[in-house]
N, C-alpha and C positions, 0 to 999 in steps of 0.2 A: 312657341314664342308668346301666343295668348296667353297657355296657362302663367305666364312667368309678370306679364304685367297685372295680370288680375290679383296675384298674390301679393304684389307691390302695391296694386291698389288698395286691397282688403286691409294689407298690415300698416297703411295708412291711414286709416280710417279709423282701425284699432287704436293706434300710438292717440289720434285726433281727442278719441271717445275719449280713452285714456285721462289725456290731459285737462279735458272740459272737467270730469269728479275728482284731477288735484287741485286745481282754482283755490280752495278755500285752505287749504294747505301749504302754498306758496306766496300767499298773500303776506305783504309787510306788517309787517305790527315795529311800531316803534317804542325804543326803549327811553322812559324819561328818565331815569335815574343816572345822573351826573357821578361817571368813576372817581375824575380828576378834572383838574382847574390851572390853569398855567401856569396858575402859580405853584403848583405842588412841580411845574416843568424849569420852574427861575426865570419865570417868563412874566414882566408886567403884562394887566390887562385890566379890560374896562364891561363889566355884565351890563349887557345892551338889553332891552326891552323894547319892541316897535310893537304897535297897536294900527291896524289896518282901518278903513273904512268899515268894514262890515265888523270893526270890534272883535277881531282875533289877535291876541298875543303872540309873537315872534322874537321866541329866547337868541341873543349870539354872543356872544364875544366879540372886541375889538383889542388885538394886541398892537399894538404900536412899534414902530424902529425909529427909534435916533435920525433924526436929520434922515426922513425918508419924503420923498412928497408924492407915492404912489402908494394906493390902498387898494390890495388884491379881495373882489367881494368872492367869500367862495363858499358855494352851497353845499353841505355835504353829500347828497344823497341820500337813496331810499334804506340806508340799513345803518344802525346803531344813530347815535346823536353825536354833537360836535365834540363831546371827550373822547371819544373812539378815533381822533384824527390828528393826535397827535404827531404822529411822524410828517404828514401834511403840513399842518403848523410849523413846524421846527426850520423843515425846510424851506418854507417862504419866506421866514424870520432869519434864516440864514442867507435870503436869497438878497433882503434888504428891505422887503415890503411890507409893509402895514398892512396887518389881515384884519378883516372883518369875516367871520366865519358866524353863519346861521345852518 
């Protein structure tokens, strides 16, 4: 029964090591380069620009609905940028809401 945790332990420590020298091969890199635009979707919209405190630029979009008075803020996450989120979009626009997508 020792030898069977010790090998559990060992090969965890492995998978551990393992993972510590993928780090830099998993790490996100973002893509800047804009596929599409909503409006290439038939979609009004508004290229937003916010400027922080510390003077950092914050690219999004603002699509709009018709007689909506709710605006869904929604961040995309850590992989590709907001033209990768199209199916996202569509459906909140279908859903009735005002996106603001950064």
């Amino acid at each position: 029964m020792i030898s069977y945790v010790i090998i559990v332990v060992l090969g965890l420590l492995l998978l551990n090591v393992w993972m510590y020298f993928q780090q830099p091969r998993i790490i996100f890199y973002p893509v800047r380069e804009l596929y599409q635009t909503p409006a290439d979707w038939n979609l009004d919209y508004e290229d937003v620009t916010l400027t922080t405190a510390d003077n950092v630029q914050l690219h999004g979009w603002y699509i709009p609905q018709q007689q909506s008075k709710q605006v869904l803020l929604f961040f995309h996450g850590n992989a590709g940028n907001i033209s990768h989120r199209r199916d996202s979009i569509e459906l909140f626009h279908r859903l009735g809401l005002n996106v603001f997508i950064n």
